[in-house]
C-alpha positions as CSV (number, residue, x, y, z in Angstrom):
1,X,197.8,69.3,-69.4
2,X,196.8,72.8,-69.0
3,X,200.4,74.0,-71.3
4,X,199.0,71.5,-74.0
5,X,195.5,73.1,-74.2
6,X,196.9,76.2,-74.5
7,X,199.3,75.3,-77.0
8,X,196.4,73.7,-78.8
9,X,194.5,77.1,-78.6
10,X,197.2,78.9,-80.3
11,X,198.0,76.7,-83.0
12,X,194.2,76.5,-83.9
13,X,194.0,80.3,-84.0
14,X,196.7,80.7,-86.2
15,X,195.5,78.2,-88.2
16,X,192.3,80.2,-88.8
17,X,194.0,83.6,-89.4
18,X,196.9,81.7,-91.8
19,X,193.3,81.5,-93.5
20,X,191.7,84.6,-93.5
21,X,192.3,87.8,-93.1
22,X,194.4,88.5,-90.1
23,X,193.2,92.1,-89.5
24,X,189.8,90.8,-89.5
25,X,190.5,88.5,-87.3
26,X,189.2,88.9,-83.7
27,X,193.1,89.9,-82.8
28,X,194.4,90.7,-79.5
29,X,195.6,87.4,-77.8
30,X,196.3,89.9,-75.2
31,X,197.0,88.3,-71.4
32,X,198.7,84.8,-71.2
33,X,199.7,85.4,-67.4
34,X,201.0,82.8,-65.1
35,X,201.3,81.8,-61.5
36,X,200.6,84.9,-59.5
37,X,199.0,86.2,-56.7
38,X,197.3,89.2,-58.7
39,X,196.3,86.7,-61.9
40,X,194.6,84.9,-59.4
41,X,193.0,88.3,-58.5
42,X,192.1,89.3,-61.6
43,X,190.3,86.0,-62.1
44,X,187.9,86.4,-59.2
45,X,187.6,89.8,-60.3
46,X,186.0,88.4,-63.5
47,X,183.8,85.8,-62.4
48,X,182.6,88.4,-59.6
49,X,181.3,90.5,-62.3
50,X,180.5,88.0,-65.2
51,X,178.6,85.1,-63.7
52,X,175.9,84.9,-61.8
53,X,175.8,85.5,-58.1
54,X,174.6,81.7,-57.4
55,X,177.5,80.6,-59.3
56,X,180.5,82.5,-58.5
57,X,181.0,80.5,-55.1
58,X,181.3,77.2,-56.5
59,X,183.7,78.9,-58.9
60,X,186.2,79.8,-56.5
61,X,185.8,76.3,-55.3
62,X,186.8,74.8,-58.3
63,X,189.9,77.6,-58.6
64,X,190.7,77.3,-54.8
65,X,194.8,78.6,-54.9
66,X,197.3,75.7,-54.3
67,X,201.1,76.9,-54.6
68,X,201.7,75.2,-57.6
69,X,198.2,76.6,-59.1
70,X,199.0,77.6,-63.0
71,X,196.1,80.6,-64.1
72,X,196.2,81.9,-67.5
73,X,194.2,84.9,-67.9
74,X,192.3,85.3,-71.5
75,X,191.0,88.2,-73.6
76,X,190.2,89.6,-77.1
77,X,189.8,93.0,-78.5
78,X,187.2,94.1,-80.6
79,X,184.8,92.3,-81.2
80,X,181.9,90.8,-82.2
81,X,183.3,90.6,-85.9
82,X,184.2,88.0,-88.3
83,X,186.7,86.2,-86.6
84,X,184.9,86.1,-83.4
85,X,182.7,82.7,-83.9
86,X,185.8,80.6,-85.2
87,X,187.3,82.3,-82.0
88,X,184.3,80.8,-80.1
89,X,184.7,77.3,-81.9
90,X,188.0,76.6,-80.6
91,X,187.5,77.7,-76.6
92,X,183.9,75.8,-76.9
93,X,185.6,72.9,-78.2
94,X,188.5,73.4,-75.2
95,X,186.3,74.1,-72.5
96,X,187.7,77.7,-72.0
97,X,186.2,80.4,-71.1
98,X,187.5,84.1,-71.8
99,X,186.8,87.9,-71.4
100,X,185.5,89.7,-74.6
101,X,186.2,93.8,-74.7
102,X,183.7,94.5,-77.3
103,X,183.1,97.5,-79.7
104,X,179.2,98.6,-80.3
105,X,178.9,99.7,-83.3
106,X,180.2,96.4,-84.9
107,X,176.5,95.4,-84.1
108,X,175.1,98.3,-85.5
109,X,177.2,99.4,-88.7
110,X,177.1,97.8,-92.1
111,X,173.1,95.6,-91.5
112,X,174.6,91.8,-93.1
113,X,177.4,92.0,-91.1
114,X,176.2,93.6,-88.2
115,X,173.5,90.9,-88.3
116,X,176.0,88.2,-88.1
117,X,177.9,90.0,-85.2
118,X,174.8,90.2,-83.4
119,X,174.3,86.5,-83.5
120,X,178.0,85.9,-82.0
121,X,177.1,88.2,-79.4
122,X,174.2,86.1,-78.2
123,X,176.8,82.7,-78.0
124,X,179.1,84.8,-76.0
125,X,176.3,85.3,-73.7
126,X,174.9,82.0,-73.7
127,X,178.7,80.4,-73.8
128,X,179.7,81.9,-70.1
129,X,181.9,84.5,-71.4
130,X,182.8,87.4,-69.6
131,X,182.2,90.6,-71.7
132,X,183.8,94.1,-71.3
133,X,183.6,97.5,-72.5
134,X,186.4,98.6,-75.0
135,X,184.0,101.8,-76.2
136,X,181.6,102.1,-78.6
137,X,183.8,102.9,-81.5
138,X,187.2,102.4,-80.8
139,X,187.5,106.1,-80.5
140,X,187.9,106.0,-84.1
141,X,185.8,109.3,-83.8
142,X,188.8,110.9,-82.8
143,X,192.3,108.8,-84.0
144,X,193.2,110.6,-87.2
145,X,195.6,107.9,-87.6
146,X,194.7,104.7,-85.6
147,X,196.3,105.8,-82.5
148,X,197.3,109.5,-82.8
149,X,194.8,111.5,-81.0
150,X,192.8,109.1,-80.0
151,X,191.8,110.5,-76.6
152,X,191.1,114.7,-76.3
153,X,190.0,114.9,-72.9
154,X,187.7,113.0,-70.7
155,X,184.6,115.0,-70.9
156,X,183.7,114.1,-73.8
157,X,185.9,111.0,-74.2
158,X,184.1,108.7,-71.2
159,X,180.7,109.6,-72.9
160,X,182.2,106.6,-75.4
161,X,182.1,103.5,-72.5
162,X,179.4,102.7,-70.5
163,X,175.8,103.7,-71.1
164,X,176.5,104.4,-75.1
165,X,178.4,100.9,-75.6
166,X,175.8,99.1,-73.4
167,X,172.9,100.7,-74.9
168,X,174.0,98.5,-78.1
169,X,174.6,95.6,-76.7
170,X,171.5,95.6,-74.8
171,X,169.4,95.9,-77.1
172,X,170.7,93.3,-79.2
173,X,170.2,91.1,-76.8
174,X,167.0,92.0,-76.0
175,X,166.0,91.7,-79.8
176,X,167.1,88.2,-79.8
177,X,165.1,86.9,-76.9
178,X,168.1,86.3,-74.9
179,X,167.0,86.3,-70.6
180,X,166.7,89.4,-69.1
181,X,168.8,87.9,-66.1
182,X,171.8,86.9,-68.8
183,X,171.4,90.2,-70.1
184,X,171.6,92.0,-66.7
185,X,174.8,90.0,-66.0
186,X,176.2,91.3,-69.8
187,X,175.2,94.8,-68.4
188,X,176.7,94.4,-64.9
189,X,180.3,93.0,-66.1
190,X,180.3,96.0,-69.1
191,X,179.8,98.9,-66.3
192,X,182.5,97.1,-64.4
193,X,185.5,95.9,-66.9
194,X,186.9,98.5,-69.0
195,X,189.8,98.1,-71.5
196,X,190.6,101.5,-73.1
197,X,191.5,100.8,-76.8
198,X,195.4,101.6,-78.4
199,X,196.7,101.8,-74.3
200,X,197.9,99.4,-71.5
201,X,196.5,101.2,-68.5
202,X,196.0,98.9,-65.3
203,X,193.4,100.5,-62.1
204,X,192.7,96.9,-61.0
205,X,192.8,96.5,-57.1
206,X,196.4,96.7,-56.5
207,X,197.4,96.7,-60.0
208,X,198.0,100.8,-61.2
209,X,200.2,101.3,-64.3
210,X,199.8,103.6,-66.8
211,X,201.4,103.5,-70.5
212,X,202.7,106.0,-73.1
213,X,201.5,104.3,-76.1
214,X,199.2,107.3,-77.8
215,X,200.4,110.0,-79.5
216,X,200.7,113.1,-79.3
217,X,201.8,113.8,-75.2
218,X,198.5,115.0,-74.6
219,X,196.7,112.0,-76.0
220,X,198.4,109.6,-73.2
221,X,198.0,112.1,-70.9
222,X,194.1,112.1,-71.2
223,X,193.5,108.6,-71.4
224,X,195.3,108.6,-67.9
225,X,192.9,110.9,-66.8
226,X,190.5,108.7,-68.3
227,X,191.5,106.1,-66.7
228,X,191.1,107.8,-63.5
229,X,187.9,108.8,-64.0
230,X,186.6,105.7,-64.8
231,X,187.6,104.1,-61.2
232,X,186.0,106.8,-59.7
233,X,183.2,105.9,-60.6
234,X,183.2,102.2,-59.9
235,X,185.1,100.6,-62.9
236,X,188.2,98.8,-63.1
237,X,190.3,99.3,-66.1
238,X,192.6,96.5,-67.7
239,X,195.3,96.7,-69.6
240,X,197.1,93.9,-72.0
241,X,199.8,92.4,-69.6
242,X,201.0,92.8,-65.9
């Protein structure tokens, strides 16, 4: 049952972006992740910091472990944009719930669609899904070419996540009437789930890996320190795959 939902996911995703424009497209079908220990992990981890306290008990209830449990893990990158409501169509429709890293200034930059983005982020509130941090802008402030240079040094580079990103997002929310509670929870899970854009660094529990995917050296080498900096101070960071 669970292998034809999924496969009824996908084939209604690429449906949509056979449609429209793929880059546009919330994109980043990121963790399909199956029967393990740490998946099961990292899906605590998320309802710990994504739903409300009263509920994540009777969560864990309903995703008690069984050895032949099957857990797929479920993200998206970039968001709120265009895509993202057809997104939201299909796992409403599905009964799924996922975790959204989400970019800040989408709500802020360019008013009609910022407008529209602003309205998606309010249904991923209201639709239970867990929403993360993935920096305000992408670090498009410093990739001269999507990935190269993306990260210069942590100093200035974890001034990007948190409060900056939140600060959006918050007040989006607030604008739209949304409950203060909700909104907490939205704040809580952003401080908490991290996923550094263009790299596949892990600081989840158990789960440490780093990746070379930025260039030059130095770039890979400070979103490592990044990385590190951020679970110092009470993050976790997630990467794309285990």
């Amino acid at each position: 049952t669970k292998l034809i939902l999924l496969d009824s996911l996908l084939q209604e995703i690429a449906f949509d972006m056979s449609r429209q424009r793929p880059l546009h497209i919330i994109v980043s079908l990121i963790c399909l992740l199956t029967v393990s220990l740490p998946l099961y992990n990292l899906l605590i981890v998320q309802q710990e910091m994504c739903l409300p306290k009263n509920q994540v008990q009777e969560e864990k209830k309903k995703e008690a472990k069984t050895e032949d449990a099957f857990y797929l893990y479920l993200t998206f990158d970039d968001g709120p944009n265009d895509g993202t409501p057809r997104i939201l169509d299909v796992l409403k429709n599905l009964d799924v719930r996922a975790t959204f890293f989400i970019v800040g200034r989408h709500l802020e930059r360019f008013p009609k669609q910022a407008e529209v983005n602003r309205k998606t982020l309010v249904r991923l509130a209201k639709e239970g899904h867990c929403i993360g941090d993935h920096s305000y802008d992408h670090m498009s402030h410093n990739a001269e070419n999507a990935h190269r240079g993306a990260y210069r040094g942590v100093k200035d580079d974890i001034r990007w996540f948190g409060e900056m990103n939140i600060a959006a997002v918050n007040s989006s929310l607030t604008n739209a009437g949304v409950d203060r509670d909700d909104i907490n929870n939205v704040i809580r899970s952003m401080r908490t789930i991290i996923r550094l854009p263009y790299t596949d660094n892990w600081r989840v529990g158990d789960i440490y890996s780093d990746c070379i995917c930025t260039e030059p050296d130095s770039s890979t080498r400070n979103a490592i320190d990044l990385s590190d900096a951020l679970k110092k101070n009470g993050a976790k960071v997630f990467g794309w795959d285990v």
